[in-house]
Backbone as CSV, one residue per row, in Angstrom:
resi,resn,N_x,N_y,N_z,CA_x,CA_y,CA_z,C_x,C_y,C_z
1,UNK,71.242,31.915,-40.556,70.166,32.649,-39.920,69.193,31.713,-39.201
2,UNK,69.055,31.142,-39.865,68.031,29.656,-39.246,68.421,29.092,-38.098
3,UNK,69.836,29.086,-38.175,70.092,27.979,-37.021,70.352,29.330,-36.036
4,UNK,70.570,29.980,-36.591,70.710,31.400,-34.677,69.442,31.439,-34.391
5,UNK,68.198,31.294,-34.976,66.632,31.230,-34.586,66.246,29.794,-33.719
6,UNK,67.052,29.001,-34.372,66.738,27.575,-33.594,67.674,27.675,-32.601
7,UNK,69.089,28.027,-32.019,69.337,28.279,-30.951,69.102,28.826,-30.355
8,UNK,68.420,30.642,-30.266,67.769,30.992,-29.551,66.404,30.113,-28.746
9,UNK,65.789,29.572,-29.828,64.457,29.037,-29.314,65.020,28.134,-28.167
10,UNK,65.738,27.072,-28.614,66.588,25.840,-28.168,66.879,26.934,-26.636
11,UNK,67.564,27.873,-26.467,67.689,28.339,-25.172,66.669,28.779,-24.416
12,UNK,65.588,29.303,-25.124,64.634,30.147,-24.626,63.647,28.586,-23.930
13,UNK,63.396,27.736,-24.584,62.795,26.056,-24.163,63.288,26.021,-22.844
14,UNK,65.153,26.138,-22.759,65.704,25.526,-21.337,65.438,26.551,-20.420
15,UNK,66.044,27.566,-20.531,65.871,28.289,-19.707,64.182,28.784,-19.018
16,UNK,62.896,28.546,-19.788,60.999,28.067,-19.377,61.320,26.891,-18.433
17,UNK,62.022,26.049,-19.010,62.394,24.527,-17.943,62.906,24.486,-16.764
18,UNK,63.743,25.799,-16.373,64.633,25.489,-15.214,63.753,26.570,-14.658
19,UNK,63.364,27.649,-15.196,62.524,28.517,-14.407,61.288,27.638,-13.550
20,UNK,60.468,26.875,-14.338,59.350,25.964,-13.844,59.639,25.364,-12.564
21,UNK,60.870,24.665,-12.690,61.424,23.803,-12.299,61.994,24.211,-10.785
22,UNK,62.828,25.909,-10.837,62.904,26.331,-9.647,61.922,27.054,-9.118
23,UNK,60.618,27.184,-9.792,59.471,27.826,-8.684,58.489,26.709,-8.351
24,UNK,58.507,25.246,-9.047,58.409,24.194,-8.209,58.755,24.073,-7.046
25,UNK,59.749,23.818,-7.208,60.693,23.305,-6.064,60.587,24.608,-4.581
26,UNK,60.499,25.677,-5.390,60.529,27.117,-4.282,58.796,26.977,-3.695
27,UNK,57.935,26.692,-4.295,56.146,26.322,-3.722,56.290,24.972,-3.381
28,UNK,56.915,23.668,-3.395,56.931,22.591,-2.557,57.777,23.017,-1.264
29,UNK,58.766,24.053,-1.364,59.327,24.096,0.227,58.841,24.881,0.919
30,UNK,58.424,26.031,0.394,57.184,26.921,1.215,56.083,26.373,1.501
31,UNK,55.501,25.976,0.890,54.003,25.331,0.812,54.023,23.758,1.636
32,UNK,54.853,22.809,1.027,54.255,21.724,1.170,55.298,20.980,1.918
33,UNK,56.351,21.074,1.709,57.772,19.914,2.574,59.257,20.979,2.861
34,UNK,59.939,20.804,3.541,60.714,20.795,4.079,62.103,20.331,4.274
35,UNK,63.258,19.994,4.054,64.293,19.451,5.179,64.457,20.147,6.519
36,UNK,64.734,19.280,7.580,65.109,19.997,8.942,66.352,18.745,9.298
37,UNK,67.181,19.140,10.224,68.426,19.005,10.529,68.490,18.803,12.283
38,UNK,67.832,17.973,13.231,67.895,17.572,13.978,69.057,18.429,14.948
39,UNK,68.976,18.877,15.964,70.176,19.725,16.199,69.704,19.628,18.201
40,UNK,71.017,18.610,18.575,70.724,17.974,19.816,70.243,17.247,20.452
41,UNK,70.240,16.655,21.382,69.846,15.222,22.224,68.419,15.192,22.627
42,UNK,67.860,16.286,22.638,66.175,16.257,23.421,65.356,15.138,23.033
43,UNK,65.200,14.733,21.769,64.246,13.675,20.906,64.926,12.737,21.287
44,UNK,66.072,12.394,21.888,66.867,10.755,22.263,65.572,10.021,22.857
45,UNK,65.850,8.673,22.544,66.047,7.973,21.929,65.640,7.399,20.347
46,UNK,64.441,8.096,20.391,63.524,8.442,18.789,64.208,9.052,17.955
47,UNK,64.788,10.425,18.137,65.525,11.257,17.629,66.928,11.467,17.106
48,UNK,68.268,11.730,16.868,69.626,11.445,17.213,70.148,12.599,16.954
49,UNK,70.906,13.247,17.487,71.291,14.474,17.016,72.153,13.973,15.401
50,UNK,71.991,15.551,14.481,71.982,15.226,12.939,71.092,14.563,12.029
51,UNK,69.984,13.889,12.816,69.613,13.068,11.998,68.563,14.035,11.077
52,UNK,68.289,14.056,9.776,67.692,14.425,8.750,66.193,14.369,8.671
53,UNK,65.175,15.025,8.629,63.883,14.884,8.391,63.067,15.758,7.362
54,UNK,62.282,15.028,6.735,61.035,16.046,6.192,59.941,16.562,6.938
55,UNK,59.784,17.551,6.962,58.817,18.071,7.885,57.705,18.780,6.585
56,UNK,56.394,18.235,7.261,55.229,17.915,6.515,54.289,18.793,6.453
57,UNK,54.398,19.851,6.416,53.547,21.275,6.338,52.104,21.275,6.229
58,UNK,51.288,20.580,4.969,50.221,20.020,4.723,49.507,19.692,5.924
59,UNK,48.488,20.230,6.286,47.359,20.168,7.358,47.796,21.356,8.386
60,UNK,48.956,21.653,8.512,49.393,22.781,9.203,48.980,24.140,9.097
61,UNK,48.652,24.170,7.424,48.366,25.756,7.902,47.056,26.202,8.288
62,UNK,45.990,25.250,8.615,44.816,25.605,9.144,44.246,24.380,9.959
63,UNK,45.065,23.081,10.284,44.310,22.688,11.544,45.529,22.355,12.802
64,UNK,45.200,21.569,13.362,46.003,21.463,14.865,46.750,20.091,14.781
65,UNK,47.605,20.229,15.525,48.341,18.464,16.078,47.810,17.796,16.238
66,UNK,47.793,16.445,15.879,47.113,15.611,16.792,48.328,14.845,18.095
67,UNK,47.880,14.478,19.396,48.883,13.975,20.495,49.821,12.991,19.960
68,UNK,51.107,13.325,20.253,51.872,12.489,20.171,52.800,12.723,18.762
69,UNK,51.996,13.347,18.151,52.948,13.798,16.507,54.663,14.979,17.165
70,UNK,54.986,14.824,16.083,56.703,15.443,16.176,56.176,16.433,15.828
71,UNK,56.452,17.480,16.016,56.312,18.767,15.674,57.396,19.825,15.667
72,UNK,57.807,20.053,14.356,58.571,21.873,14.019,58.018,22.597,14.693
73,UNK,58.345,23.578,15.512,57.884,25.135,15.302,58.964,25.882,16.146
74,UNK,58.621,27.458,15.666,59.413,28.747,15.954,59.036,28.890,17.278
75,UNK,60.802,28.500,18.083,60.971,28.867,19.613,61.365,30.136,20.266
76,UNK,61.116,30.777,21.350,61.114,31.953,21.496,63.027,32.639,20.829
77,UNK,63.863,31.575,21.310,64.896,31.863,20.727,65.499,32.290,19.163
78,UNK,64.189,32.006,18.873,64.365,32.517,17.341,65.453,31.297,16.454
79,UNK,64.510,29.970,16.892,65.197,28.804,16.505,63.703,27.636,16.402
80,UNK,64.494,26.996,15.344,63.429,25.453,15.204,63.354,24.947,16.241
81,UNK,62.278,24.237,16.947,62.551,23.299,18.186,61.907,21.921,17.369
82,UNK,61.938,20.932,17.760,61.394,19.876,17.327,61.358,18.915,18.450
83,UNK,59.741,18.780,19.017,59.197,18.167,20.203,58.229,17.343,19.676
84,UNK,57.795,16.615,20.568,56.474,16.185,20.721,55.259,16.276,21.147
85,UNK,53.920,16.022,20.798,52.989,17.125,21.190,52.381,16.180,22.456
86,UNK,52.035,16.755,23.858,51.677,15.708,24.583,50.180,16.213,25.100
87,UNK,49.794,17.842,25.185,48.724,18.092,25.345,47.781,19.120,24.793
88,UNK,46.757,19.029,24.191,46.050,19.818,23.247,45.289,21.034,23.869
89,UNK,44.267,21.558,23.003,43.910,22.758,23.788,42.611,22.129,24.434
90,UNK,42.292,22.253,25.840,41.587,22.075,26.410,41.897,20.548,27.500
91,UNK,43.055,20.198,27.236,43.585,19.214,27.910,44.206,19.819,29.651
92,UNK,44.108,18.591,30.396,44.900,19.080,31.511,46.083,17.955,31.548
93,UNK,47.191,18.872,32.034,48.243,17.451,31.758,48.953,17.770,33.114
94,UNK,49.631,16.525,33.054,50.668,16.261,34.927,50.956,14.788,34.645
95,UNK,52.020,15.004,35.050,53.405,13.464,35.415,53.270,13.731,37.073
96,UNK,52.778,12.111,37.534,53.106,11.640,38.462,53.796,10.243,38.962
97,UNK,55.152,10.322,39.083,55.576,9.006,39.411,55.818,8.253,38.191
98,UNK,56.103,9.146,36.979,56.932,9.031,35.487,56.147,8.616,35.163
99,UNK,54.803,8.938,35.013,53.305,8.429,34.789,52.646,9.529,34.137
100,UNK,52.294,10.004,32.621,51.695,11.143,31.821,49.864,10.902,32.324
101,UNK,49.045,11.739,32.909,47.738,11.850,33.024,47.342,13.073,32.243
102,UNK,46.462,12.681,31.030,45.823,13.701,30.590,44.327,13.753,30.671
103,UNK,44.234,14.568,31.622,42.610,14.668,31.901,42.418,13.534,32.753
104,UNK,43.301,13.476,33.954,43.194,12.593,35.087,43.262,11.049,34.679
105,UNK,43.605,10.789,32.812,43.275,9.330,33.039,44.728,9.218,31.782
106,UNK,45.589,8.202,32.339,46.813,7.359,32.501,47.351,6.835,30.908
107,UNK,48.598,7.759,30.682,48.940,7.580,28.851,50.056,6.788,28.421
108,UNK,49.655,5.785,27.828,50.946,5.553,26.957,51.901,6.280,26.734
109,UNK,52.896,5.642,26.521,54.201,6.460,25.923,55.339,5.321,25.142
110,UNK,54.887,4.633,24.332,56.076,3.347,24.213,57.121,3.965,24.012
111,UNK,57.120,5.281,23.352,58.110,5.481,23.074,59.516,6.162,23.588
112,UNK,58.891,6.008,25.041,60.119,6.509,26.244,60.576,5.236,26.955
113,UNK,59.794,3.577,26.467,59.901,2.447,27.376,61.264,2.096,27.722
114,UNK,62.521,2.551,26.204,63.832,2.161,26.087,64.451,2.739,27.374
115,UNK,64.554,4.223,27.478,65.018,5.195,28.458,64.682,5.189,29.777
116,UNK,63.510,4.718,29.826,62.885,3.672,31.659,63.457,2.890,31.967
117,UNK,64.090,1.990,30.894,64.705,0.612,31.232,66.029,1.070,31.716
118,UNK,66.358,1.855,31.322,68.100,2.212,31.266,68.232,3.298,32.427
119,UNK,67.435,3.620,33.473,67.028,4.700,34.232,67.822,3.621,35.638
120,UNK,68.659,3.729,36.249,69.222,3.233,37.757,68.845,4.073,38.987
121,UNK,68.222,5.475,38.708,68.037,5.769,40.056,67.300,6.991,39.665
122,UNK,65.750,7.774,40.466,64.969,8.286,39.806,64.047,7.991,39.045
123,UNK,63.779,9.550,38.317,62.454,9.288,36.945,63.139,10.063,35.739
124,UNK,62.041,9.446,34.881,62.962,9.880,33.515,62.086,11.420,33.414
125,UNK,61.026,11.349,34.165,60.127,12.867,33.958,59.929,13.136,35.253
126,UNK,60.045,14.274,35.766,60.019,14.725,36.807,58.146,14.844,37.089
127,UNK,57.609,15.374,38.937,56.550,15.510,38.754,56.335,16.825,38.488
128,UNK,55.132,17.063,37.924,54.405,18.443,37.438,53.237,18.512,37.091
129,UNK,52.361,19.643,37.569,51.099,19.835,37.109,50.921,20.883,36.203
130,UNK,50.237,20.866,34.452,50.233,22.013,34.106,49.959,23.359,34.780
131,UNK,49.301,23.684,36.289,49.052,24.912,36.131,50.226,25.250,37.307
132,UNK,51.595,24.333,37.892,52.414,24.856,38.337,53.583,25.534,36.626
133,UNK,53.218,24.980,36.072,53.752,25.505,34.672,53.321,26.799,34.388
134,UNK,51.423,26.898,34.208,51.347,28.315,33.429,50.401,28.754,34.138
135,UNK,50.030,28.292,35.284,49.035,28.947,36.367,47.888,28.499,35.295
136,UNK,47.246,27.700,34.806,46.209,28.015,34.130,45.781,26.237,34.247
137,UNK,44.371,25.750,34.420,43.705,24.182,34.364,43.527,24.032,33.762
138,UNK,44.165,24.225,32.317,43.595,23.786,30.991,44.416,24.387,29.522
139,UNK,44.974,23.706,28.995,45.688,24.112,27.404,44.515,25.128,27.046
140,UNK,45.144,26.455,27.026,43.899,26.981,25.913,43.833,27.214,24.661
141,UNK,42.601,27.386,24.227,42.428,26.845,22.570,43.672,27.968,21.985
142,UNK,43.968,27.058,20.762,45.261,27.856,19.910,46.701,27.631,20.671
143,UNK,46.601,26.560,21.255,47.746,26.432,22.293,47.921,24.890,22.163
144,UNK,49.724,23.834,22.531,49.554,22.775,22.659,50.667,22.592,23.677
145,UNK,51.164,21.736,24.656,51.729,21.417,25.361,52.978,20.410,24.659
146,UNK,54.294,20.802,24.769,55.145,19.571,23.499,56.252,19.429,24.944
147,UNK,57.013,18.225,24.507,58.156,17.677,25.207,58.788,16.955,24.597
148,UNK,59.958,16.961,25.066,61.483,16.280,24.029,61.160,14.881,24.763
149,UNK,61.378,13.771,24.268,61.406,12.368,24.413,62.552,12.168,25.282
150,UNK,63.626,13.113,25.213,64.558,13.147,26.144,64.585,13.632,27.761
151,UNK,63.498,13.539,28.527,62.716,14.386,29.647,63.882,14.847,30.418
152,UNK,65.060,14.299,30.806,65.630,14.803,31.700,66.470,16.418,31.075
153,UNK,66.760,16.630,29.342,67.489,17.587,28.779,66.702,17.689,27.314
154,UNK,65.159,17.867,28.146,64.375,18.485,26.617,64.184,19.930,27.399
155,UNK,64.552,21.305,26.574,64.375,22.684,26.855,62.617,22.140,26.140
156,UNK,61.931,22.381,26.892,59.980,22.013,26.122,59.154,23.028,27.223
157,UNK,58.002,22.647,26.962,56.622,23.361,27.699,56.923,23.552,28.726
158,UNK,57.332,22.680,29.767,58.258,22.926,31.189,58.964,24.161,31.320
159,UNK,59.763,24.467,30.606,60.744,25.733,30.604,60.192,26.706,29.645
160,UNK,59.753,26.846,28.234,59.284,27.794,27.825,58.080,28.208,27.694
161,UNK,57.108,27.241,28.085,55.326,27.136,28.128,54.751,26.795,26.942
162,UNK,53.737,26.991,27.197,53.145,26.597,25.855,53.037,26.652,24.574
163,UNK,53.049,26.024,23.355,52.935,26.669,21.874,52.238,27.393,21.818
164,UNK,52.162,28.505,20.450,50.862,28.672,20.112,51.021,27.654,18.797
165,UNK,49.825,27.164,18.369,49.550,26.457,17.172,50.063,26.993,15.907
166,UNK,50.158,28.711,15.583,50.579,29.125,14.630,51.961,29.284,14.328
167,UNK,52.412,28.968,15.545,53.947,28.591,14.964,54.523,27.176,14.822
168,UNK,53.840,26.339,14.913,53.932,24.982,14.133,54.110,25.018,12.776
169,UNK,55.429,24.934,12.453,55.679,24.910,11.171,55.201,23.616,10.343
170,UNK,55.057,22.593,11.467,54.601,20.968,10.293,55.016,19.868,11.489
171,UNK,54.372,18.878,10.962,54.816,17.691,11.744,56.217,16.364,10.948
172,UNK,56.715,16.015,11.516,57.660,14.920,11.128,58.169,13.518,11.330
173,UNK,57.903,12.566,10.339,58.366,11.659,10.488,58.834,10.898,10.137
174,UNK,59.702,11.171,8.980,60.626,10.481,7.801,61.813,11.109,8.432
175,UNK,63.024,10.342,8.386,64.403,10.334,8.562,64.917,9.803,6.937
176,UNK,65.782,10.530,6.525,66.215,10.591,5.187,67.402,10.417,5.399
177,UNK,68.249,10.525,6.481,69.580,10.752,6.327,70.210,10.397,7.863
178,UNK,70.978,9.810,8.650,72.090,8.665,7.823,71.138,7.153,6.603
179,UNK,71.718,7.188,6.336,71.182,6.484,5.351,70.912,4.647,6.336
180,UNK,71.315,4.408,7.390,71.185,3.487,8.129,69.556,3.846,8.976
181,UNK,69.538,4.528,9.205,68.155,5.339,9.774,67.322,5.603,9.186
182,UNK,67.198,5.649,7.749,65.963,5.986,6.718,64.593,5.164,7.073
183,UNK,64.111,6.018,7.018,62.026,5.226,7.671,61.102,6.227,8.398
184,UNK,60.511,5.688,8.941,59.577,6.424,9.481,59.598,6.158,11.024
185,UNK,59.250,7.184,11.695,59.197,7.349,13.352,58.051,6.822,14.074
186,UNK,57.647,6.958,15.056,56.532,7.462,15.991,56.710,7.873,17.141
């Protein structure tokens, strides 16, 4: 009799443990982290198609991007996109002469320098002014401007317009997987 009381208990212990354990794990992936699964060339050369990331939810559900962060969010296709953020709300943005101006004054980008070098004829970004994009002089608030690192075959702000902020699922920059690639981005 004793010991069917101590195996019950003994089950009733594991089974409190794995329950804990999977509504952990179910409030860290809702709430706080992520895996995402890289899916196509747009992020080249930063990016690789397949490559593995955590995407970082935390600060997402109530403030904004800051420029230049990776960003998740829900594309009209009813799919993850994963871009980069290049202009905020109240920003004016335009490429001239593979040259990013936000707010008329001249941006870094190291991280397109590889894909310039390797460029034989042309630009790696075409020219454009945000308001031949959305008719409008200015990101408006609740809104951000993103682009694939890949400019010539990123589907981004160019073709579908602008975010809204609330579908930013999180920002990313851990690669977990190939295991040759593990680290952090920018």
């Amino acid at each position: 009799m004793e010991q069917v009381k101590k195996e019950k208990n003994e089950l009733w212990e594991w089974s409190k443990a794995l329950l804990i354990a999977f509504g952990l794990a179910a409030i860290i992936r809702f709430f706080l982290f992520t895996p995402i699964v890289v899916d196509g060339e747009s992020m080249m050369p930063t990016l690789k198609n397949g490559d593995r990331m955590v995407v970082n939810k935390i600060g997402y559900m109530v403030g904004e991007p800051d420029r230049y962060d990776i960003v998740v969010f829900h594309a009209p296709e009813q799919k993850n996109y994963i871009k980069r953020v290049i202009g905020l709300p109240g920003d004016h943005v335009e490429y001239k002469n593979d040259q990013l101006y936000v707010n008329g004054e001249a941006m870094e980008e190291p991280y397109l320098d590889q894909y310039k070098s390797e460029i034989t004829e042309g630009t790696l970004t075409d020219d454009f002014t945000l308001e031949e994009i959305t008719q409008k002089p200015e990101i408006p608030e609740g809104y951000i401007f993103v682009m694939g690192d890949n400019r010539r075959y990123s589907k981004d702000s160019r073709h579908i317009g602008l975010v809204k902020i609330d579908e930013v699922i999180g920002n990313t920059n851990i690669v977990f997987w190939p295991l040759n690639e593990i680290g952090l981005i920018k």
